[in-house]
BALUMZA-101480 format. One record per residue (C-alpha): x negated, y, z negated; residue in one letter; residue number from 0; chain. Coordinates in Angstrom, 2 decimals, always signed. Layout:
N
X; Y; Z; code; pos; unit
X; Y; Z; A; NUM; A
...
END
This chain:
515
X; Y; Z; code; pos; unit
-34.17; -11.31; -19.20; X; 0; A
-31.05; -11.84; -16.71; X; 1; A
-28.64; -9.95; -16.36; X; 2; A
-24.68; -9.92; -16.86; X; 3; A
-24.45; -8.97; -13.33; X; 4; A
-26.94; -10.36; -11.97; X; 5; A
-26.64; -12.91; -9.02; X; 6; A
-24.75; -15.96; -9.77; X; 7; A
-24.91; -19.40; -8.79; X; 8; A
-22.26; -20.37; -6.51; X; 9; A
-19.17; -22.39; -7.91; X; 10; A
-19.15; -26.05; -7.44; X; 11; A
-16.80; -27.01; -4.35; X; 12; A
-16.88; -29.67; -1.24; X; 13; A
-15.16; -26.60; +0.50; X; 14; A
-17.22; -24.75; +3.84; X; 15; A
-17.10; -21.36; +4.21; X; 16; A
-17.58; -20.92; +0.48; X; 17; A
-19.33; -17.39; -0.94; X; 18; A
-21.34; -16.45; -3.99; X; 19; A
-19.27; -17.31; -5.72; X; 20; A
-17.27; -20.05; -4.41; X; 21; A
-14.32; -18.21; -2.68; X; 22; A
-13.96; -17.97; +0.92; X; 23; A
-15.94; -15.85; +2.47; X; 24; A
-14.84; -14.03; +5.90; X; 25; A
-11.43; -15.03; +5.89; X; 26; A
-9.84; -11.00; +6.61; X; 27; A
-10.08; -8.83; +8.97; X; 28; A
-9.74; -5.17; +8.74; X; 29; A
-6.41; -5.53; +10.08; X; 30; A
-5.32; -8.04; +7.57; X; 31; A
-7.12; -6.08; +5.16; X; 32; A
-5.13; -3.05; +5.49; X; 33; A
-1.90; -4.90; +5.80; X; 34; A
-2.52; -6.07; +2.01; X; 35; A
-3.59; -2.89; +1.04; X; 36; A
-0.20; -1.26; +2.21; X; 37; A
+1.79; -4.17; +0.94; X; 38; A
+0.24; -4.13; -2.34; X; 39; A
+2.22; -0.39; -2.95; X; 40; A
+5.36; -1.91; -2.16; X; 41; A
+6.34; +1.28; -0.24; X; 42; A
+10.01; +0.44; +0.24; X; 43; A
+10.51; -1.04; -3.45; X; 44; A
+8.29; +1.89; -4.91; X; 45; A
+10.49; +4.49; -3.17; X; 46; A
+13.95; +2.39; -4.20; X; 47; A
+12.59; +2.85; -8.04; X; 48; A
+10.76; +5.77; -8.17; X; 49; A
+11.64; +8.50; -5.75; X; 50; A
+15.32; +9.26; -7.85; X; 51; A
+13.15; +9.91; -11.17; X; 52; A
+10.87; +12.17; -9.53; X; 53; A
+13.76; +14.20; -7.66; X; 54; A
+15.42; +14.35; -11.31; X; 55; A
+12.26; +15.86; -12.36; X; 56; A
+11.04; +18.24; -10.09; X; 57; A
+14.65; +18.78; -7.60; X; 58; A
+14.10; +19.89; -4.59; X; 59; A
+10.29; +19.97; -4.76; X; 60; A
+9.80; +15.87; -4.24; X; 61; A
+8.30; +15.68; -1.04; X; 62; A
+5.18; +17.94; -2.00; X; 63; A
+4.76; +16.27; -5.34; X; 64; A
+4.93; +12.65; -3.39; X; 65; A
+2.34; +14.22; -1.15; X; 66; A
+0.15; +16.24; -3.72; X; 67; A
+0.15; +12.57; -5.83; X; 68; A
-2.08; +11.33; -2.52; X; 69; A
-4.95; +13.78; -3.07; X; 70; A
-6.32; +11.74; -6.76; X; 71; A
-5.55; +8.53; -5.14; X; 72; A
-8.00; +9.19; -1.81; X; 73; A
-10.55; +10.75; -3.86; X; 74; A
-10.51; +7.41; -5.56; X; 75; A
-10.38; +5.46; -2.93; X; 76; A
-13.83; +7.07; -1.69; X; 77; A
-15.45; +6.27; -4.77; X; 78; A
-13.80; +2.08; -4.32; X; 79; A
-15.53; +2.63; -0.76; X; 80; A
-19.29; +3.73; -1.84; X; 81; A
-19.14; +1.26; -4.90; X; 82; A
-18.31; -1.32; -2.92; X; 83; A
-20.67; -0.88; -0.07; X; 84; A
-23.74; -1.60; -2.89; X; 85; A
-21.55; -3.82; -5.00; X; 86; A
-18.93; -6.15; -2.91; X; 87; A
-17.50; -7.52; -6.31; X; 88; A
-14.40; -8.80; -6.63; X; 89; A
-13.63; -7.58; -10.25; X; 90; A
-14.41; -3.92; -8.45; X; 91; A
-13.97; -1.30; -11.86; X; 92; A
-14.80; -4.67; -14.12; X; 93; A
-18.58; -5.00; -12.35; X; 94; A
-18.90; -1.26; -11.31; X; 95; A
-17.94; +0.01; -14.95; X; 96; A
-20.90; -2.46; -16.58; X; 97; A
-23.41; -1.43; -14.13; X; 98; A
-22.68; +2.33; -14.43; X; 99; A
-21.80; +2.48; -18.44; X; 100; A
-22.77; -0.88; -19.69; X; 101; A
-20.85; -4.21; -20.38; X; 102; A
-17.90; -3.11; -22.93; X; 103; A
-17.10; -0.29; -20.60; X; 104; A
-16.80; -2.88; -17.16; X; 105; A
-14.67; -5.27; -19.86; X; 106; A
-12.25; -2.50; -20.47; X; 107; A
-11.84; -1.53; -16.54; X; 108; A
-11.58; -4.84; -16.54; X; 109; A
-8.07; -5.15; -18.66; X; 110; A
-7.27; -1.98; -17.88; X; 111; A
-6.53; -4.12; -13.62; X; 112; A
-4.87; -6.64; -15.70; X; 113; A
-2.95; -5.00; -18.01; X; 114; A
-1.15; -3.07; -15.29; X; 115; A
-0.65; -5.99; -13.24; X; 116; A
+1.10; -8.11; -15.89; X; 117; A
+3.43; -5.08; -16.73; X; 118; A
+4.46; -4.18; -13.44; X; 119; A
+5.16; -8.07; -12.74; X; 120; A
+7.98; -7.90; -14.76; X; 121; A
+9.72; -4.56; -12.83; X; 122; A
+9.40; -6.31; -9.33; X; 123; A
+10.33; -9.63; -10.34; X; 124; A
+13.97; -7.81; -11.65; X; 125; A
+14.18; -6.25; -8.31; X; 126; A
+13.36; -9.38; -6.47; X; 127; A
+15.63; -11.13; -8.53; X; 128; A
+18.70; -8.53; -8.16; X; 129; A
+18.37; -7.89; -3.84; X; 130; A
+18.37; -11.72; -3.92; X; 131; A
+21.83; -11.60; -4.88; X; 132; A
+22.66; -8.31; -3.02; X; 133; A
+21.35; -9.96; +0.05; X; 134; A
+23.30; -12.41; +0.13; X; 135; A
+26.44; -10.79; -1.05; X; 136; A
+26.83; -11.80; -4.94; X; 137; A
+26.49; -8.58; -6.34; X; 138; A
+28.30; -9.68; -10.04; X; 139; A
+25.11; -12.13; -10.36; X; 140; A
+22.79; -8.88; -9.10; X; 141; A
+24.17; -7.30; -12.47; X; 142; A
+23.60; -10.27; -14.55; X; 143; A
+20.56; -10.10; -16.22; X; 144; A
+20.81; -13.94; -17.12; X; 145; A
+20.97; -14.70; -13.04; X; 146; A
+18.44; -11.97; -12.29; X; 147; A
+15.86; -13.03; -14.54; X; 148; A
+16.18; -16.83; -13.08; X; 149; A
+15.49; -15.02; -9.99; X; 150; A
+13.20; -13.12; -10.58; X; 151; A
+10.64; -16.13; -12.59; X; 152; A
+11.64; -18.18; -8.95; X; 153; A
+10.11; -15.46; -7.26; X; 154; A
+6.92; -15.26; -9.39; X; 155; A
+6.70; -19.16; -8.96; X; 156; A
+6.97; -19.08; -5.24; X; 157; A
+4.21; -16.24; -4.54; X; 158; A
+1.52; -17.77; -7.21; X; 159; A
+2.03; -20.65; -5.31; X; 160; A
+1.18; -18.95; -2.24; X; 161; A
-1.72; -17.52; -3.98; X; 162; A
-2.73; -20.52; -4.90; X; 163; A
-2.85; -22.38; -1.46; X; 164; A
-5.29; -19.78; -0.12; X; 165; A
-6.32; -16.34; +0.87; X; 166; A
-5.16; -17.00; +5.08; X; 167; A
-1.78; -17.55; +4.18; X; 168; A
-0.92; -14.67; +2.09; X; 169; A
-2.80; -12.38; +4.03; X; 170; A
-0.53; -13.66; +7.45; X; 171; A
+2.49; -13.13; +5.47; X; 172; A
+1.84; -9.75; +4.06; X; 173; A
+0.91; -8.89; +7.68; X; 174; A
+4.65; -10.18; +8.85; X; 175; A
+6.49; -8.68; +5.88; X; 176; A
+4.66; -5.02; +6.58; X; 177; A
+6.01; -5.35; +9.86; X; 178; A
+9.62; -5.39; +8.85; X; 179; A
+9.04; -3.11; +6.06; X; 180; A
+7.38; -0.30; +8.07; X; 181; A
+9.66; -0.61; +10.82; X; 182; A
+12.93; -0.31; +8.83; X; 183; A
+11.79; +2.64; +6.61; X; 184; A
+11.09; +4.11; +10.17; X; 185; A
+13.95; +3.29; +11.40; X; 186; A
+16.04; +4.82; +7.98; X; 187; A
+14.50; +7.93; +8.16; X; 188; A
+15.20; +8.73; +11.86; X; 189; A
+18.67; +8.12; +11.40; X; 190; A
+19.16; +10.01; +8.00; X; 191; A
+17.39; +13.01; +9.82; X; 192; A
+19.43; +12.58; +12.53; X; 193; A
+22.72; +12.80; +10.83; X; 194; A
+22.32; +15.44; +8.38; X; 195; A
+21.59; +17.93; +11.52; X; 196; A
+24.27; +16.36; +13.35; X; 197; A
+26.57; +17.35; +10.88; X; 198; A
+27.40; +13.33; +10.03; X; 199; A
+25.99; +13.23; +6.97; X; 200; A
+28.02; +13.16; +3.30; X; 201; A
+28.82; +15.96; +1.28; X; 202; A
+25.66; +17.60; -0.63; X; 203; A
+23.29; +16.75; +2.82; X; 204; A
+20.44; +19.83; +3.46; X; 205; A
+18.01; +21.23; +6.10; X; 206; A
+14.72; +20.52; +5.53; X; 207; A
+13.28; +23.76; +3.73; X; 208; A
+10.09; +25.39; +3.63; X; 209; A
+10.50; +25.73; -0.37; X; 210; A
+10.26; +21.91; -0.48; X; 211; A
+6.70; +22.13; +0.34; X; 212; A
+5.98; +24.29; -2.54; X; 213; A
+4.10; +23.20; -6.02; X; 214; A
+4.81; +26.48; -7.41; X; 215; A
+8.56; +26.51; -7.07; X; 216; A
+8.59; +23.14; -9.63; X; 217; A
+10.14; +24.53; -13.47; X; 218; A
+7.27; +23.81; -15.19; X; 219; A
+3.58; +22.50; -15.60; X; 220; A
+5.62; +19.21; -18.17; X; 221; A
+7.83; +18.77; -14.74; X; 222; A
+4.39; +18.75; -12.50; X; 223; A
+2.60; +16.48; -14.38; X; 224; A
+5.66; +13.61; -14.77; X; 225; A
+6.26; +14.19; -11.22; X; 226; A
+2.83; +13.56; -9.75; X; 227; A
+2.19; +11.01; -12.41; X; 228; A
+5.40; +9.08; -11.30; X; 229; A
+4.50; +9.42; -7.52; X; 230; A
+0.51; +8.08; -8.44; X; 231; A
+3.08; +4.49; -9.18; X; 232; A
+4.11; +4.42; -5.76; X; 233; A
+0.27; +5.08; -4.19; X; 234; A
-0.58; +2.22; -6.73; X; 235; A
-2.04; -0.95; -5.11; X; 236; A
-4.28; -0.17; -2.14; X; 237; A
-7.23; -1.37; -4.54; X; 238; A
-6.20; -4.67; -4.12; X; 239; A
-7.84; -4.78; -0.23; X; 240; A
-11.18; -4.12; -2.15; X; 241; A
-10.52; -6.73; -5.01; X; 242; A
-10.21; -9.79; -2.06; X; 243; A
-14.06; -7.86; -0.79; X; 244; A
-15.55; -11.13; -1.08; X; 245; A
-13.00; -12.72; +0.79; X; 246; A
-13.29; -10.40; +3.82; X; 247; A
-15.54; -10.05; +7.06; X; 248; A
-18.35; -7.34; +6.81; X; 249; A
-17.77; -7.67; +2.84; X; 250; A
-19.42; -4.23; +2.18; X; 251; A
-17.86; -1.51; +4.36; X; 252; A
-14.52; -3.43; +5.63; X; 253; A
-12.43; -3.26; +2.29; X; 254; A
-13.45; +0.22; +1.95; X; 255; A
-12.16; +1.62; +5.02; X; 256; A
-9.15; -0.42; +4.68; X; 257; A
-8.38; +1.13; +0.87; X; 258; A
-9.32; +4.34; +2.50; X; 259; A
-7.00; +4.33; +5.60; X; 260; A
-4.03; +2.39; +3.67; X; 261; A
-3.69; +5.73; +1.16; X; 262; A
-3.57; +7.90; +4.23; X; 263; A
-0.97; +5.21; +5.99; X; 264; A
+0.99; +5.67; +2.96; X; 265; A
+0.94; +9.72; +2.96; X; 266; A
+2.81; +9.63; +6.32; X; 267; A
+5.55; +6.66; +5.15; X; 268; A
+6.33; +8.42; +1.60; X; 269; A
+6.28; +12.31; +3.12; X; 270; A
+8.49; +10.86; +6.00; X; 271; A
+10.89; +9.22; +3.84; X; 272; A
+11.44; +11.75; +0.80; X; 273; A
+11.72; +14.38; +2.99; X; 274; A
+14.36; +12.49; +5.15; X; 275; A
+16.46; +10.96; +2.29; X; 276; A
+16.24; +13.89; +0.58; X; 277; A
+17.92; +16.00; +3.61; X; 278; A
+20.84; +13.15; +3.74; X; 279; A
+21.49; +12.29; +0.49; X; 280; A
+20.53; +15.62; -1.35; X; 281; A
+19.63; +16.34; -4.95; X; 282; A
+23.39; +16.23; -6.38; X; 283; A
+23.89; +14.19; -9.68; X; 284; A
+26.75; +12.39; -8.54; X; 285; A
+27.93; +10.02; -5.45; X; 286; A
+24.08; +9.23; -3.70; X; 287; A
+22.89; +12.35; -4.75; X; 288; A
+18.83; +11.27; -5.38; X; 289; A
+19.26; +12.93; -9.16; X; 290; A
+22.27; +10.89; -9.48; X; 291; A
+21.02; +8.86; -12.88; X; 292; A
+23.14; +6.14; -12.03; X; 293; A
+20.81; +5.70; -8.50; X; 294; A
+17.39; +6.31; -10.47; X; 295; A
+16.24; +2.79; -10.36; X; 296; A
+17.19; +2.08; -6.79; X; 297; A
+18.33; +4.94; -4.53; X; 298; A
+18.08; +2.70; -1.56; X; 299; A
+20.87; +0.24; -1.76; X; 300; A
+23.26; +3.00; -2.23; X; 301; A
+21.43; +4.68; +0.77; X; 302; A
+21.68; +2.11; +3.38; X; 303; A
+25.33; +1.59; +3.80; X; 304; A
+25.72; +5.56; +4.24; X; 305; A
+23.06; +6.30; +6.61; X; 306; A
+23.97; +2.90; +8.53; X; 307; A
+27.93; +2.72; +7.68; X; 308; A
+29.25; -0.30; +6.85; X; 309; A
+31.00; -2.27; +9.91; X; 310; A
+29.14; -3.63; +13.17; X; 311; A
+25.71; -2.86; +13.54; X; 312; A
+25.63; -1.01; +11.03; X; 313; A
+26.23; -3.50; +8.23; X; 314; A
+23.49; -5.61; +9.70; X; 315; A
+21.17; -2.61; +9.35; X; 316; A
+21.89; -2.01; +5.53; X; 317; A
+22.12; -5.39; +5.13; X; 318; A
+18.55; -5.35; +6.62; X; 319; A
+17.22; -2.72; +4.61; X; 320; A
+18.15; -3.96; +1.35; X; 321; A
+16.46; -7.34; +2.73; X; 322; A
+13.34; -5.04; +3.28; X; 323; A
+12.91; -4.36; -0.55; X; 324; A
+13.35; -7.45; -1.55; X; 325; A
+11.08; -8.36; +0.50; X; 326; A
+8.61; -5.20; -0.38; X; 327; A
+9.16; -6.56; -4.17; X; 328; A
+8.15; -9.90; -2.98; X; 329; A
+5.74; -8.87; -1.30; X; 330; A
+4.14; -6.93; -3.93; X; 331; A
+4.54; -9.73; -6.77; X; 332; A
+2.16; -11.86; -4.48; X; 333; A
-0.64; -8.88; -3.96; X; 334; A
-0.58; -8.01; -7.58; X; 335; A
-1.44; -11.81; -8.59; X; 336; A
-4.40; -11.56; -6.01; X; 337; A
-6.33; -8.34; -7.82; X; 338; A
-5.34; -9.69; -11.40; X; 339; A
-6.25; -13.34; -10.35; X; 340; A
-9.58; -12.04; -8.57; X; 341; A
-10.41; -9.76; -11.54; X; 342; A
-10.17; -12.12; -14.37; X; 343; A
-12.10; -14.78; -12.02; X; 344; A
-15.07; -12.08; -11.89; X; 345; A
-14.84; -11.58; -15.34; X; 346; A
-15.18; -15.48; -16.08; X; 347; A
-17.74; -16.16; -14.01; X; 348; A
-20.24; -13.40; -15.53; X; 349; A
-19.24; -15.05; -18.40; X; 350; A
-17.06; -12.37; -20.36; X; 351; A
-13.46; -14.31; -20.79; X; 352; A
-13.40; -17.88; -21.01; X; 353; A
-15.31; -19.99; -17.99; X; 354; A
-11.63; -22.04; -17.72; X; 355; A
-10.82; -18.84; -15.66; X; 356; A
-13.74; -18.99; -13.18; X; 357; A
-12.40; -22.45; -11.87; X; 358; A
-12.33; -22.34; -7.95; X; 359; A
-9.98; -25.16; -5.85; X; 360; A
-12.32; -27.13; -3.83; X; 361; A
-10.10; -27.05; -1.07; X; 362; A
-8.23; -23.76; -0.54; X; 363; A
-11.24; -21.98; -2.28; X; 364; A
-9.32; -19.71; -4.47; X; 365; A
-9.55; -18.90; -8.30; X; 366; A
-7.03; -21.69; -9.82; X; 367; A
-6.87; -21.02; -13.87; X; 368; A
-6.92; -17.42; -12.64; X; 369; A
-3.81; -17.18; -10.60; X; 370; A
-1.76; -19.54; -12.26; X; 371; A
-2.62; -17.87; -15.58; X; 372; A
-1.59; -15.08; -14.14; X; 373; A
+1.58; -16.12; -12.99; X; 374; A
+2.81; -17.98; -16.30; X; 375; A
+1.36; -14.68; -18.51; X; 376; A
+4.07; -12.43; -15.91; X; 377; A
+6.88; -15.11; -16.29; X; 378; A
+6.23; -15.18; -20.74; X; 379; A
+5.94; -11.22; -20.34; X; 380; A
+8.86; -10.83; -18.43; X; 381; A
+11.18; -13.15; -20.27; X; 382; A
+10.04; -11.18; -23.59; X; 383; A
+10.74; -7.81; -22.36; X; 384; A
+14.51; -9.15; -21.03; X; 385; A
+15.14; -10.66; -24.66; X; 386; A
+13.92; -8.16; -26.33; X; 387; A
+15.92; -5.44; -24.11; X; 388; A
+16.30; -3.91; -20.74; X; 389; A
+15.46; +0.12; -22.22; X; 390; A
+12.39; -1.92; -23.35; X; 391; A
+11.56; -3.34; -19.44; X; 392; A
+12.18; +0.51; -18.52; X; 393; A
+9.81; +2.33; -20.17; X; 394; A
+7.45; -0.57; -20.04; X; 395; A
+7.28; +0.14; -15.98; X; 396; A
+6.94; +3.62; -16.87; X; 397; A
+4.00; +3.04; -19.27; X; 398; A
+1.96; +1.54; -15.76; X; 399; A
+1.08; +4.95; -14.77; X; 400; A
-0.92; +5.14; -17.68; X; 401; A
-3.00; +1.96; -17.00; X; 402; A
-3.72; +3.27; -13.67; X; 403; A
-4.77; +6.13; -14.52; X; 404; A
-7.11; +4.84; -16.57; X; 405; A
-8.53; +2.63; -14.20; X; 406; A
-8.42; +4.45; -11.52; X; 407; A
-10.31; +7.38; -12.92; X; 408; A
-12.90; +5.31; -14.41; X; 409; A
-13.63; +4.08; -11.22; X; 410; A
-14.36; +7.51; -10.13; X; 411; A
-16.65; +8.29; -13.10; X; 412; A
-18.36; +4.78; -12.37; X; 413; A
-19.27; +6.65; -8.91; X; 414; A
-20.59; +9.64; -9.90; X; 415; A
-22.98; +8.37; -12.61; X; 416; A
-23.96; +5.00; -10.69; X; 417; A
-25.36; +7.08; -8.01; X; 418; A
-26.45; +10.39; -9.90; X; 419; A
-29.98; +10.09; -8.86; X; 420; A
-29.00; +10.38; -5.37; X; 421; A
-26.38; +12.60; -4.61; X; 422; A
-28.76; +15.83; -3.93; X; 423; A
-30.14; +13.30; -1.12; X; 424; A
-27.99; +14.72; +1.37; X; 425; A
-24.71; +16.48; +1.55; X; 426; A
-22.43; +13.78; +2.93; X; 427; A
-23.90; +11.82; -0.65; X; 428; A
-22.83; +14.77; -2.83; X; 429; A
-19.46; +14.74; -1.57; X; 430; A
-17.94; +11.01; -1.01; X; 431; A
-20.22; +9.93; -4.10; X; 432; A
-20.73; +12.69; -6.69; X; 433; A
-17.91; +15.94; -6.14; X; 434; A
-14.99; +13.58; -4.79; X; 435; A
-14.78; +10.40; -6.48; X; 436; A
-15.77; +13.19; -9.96; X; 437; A
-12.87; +15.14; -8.89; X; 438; A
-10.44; +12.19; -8.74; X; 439; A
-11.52; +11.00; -11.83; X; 440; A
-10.95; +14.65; -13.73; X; 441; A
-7.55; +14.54; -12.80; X; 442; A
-6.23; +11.47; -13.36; X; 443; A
-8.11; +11.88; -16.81; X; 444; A
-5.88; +14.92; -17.28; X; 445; A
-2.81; +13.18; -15.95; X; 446; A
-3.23; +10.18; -18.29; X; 447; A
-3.77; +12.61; -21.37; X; 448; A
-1.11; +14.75; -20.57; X; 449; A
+1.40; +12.10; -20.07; X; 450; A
+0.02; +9.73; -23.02; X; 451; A
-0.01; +12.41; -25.80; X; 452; A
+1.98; +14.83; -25.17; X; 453; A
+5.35; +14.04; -22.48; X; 454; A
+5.69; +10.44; -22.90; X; 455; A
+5.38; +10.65; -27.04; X; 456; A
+8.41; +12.43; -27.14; X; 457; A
+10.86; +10.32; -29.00; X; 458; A
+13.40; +11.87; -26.65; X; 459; A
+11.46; +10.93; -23.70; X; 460; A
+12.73; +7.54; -21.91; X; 461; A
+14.93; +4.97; -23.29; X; 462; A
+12.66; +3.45; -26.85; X; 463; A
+10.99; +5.02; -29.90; X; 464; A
+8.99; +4.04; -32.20; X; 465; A
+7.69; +5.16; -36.30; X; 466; A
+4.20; +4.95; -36.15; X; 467; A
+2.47; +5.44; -39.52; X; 468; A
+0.83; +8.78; -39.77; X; 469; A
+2.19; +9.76; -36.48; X; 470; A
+5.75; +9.01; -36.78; X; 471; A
+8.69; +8.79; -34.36; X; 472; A
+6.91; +8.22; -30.69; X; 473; A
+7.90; +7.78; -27.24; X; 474; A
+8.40; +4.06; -26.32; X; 475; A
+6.42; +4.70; -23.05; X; 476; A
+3.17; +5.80; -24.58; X; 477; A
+3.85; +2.96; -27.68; X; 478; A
+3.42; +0.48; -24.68; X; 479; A
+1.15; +2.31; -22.71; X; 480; A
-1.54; +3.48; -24.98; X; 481; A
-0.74; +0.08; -27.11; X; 482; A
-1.72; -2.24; -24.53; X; 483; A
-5.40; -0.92; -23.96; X; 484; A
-5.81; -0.70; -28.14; X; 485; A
-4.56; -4.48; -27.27; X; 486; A
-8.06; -5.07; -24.77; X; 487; A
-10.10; -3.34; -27.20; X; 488; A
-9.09; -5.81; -30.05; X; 489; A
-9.20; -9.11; -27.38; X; 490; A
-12.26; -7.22; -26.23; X; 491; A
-13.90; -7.14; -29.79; X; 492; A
-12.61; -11.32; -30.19; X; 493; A
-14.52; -12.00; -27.24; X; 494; A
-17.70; -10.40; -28.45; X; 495; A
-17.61; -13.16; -31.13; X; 496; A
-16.16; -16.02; -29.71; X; 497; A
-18.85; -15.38; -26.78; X; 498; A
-20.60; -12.72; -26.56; X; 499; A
-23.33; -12.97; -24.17; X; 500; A
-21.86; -10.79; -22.10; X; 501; A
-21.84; -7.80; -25.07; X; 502; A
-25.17; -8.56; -26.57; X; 503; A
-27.50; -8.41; -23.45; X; 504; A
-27.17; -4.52; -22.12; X; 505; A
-29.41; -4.74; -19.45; X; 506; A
-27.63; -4.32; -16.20; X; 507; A
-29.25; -4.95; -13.09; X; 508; A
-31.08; -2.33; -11.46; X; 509; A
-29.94; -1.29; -7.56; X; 510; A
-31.76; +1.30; -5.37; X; 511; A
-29.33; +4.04; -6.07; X; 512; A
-30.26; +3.68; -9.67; X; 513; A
-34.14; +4.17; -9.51; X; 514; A
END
């Protein structure tokens, strides 16, 4: 009897170069690899949107949280690297969750990818949308939501279209846009530090303090847990340099290291810049103060023209960074279509969605139905949430944390008990496939159930509540949250009818590590 994972044959296409299953095989490099990794976080746009919630949360202790948040995410990434080495699948926590806990589990992991994706589409299209317009000086149609939503579907037009037309080109244009990215957060966080010990920074500036480095000094274990569940958002996305595995030279240990040494690029960009913005600007809730509520959504923009000024060079330099989100934003809308696109491609072509989504171009060799679904599910979802209302979109981006987590930790689960027969083999096994990638998995689990049931159901909590029966008034952010996996169960259970091949045939195929 076959398997659901078992070897497929390869898509039909006149294209060369084609893999397993039909996409392009060796078309990265580690290099390029890495540079989609990184770009995938969206470190400038993640730090513009997140970095002011977590200083409201935790004050003065945002640097260690953004740092502690690292430790789950490269215990995770270890357990993306061994799966991958024996499995070089691009629906990664889809095909390692059905080989380690059987079919329904993979087709959760599966949505749990997509469901992030779509939501988080939404958030970076409305920054796109509204830098656009700050960019190029229209700041009354940056506050339009009208304008910015135009924008912001433009934007998620243009980079499925890039997807579209192949894996080469959005790889060399992540690796240009990471360029400019990098080097102006560099470049920001010199100067800030620079001024606020020269004595030229703004009221409310600080020394860097030895207090800021310390978990214990946060107010509480609630405070903790928001904080380092808000700074997992901005480590979000490496995973995507292991979701375009079959798209990459040496398939089996490239995307690895790449996810591996993109979480510990980002350490060293998010510790740099907290700590730096955090000396200039300070924690004060008014003027750019980072608790500021006004600034939580984008402390950035309000940055730039006071570490750069605002006349000569200077202007050009804020001008620049704000260009650098928007193109971080950008740049993320494309590499979240590429996981979501590759994942739901996987999915179709072991046959547990729809085949229409397992369509490869003959030319460019990418999934077709799969990306372009992708982009017009984004554009519906984000023109919903807008009509509906903007307190909606809010805690809608909040509610991604808990579809990574989820993920994310299953993925480390998948590790341990996919290669449970081995890991007294040797020590180096126990570790990177058994204590690390179990680790990482533990605490995200307690991270998701934390936030889920206890912070984000407060009715208080964010900007939307909602009377559940039986439970009664609950936090928007775990409505949408918790309410969009329910959502993949239900689709999940449709499936089984409609075509359930996938469901009704449990046995997985058998690897080495397994035996």
């Amino acid at each position: 009897m076959s398997s659901p994972l078992d070897p497929l044959p390869s898509v039909t296409t006149s294209g060369s170069g084609a893999g397993e299953k039909g996409l392009k095989s060796n078309a990265l490099g580690l290099f390029s690899s890495v540079a989609i990794g990184l770009a995938s976080t969206a470190p400038a746009y993640s730090l513009a949107a997140t970095l002011g919630l977590i200083v409201a949360g935790v004050g003065l202790q945002a640097p260690i949280i953004t740092i502690l948040a690292f430790i789950p995410m490269l215990l995770i990434a270890y357990a993306y690297k061994e799966l991958n080495e024996i499995d070089p699948d691009c629906g990664t926590t889809f095909a390692w969750g059905a080989r380690a806990f059987g079919p329904r589990t993979g087709w959760m992991g599966g949505w749990g990818i997509i469901i992030a994706d779509v939501i988080v589409m939404a958030n970076l299209a409305q920054i796109a949308g509204a830098y656009g317009f700050q960019l190029f000086g229209f700041p009354g149609l940056a506050g339009s939501t009208l304008w910015t939503t135009v924008a912001g579907v433009i934007w998620i037009v243009v980079m499925t279209a890039i997807c579209y037309v192949g894996i080469e080109v959005s790889a060399a244009l992540q690796r240009w846009l990471l360029c400019v990215e990098v080097f102006m957060l560099a470049v920001f966080s010199i100067t800030a530090l620079v001024k606020a010990y020269s004595g030229n920074a703004p009221a409310g500036s600080l020394h860097i303090a030895g207090s800021w480095f310390n978990p214990f000094d946060v107010g509480s274990a609630g405070a903790f847990t928001s904080g380092i569940l808000a700074a997992v958002f901005i480590y979000w996305g490496w995973d995507t340099a292991v979701s375009v595995n079959e798209e990459t030279e040496d398939k089996e240990t490239t995307p690895g290291r790449a996810a591996v040494i993109s979480t510990v690029l980002l350490l060293i960009i998010y510790a740099l810049v907290s700590t730096s913005a955090q000396a200039f600007a300070g924690v004060g809730t008014k003027g750019i103060g980072l608790a500021n509520p006004n600034n939580s959504g984008d402390v950035l923009s309000g940055l730039g023209s006071a570490v750069f000024g605002t006349h000569g060079f200077g202007y050009f330099e804020a001008k620049l960074l704000i260009f650098m989100v928007l193109t971080s934003s950008a740049a993320s809308t494309q590499t979240t279509i590429l996981p979501t696109a590759r994942t739901s491609f996987s999915m179709a072509v072991h046959k547990a969605i729809p085949a229409k989504f397992g369509e490869v171009h003959r030319r460019f060799l990418t999934p077709t139905w799969s990306t372009v679904a992708m982009g017009l599910v984004s554009i519906a979802f984000y023109v919903l949430l807008v009509k509906v209302s903007s307190n909606v979109l809010s805690d809608s981006i909040s509610s991604v944390g808990l579809g990574i987590a989820f993920y994310y930790g299953l993925t480390g689960f998948c590790c341990v008990w996919y290669f449970r027969k081995v890991l007294t083999r040797s020590a180096k096994d126990l570790w990177l496939k058994g204590i690390l990638p179990g680790l990482g998995g533990l605490m995200l689990l307690y991270f998701f159930c934390y936030a889920a049931f206890d912070v984000y159901a407060d009715p208080n909590y964010g900007f939307t509540s909602v009377n559940l029966p039986i439970v009664g008034d609950t936090g928007g952010v775990t409505v949408i949250g918790v309410g969009s996996l329910v959502l993949g169960l239900v689709l999940m259970l449709i499936q089984w009818a409609v075509q359930g091949s996938w469901f009704r045939n449990p046995d997985i195929q058998v690897s080495a590590a397994e035996r």
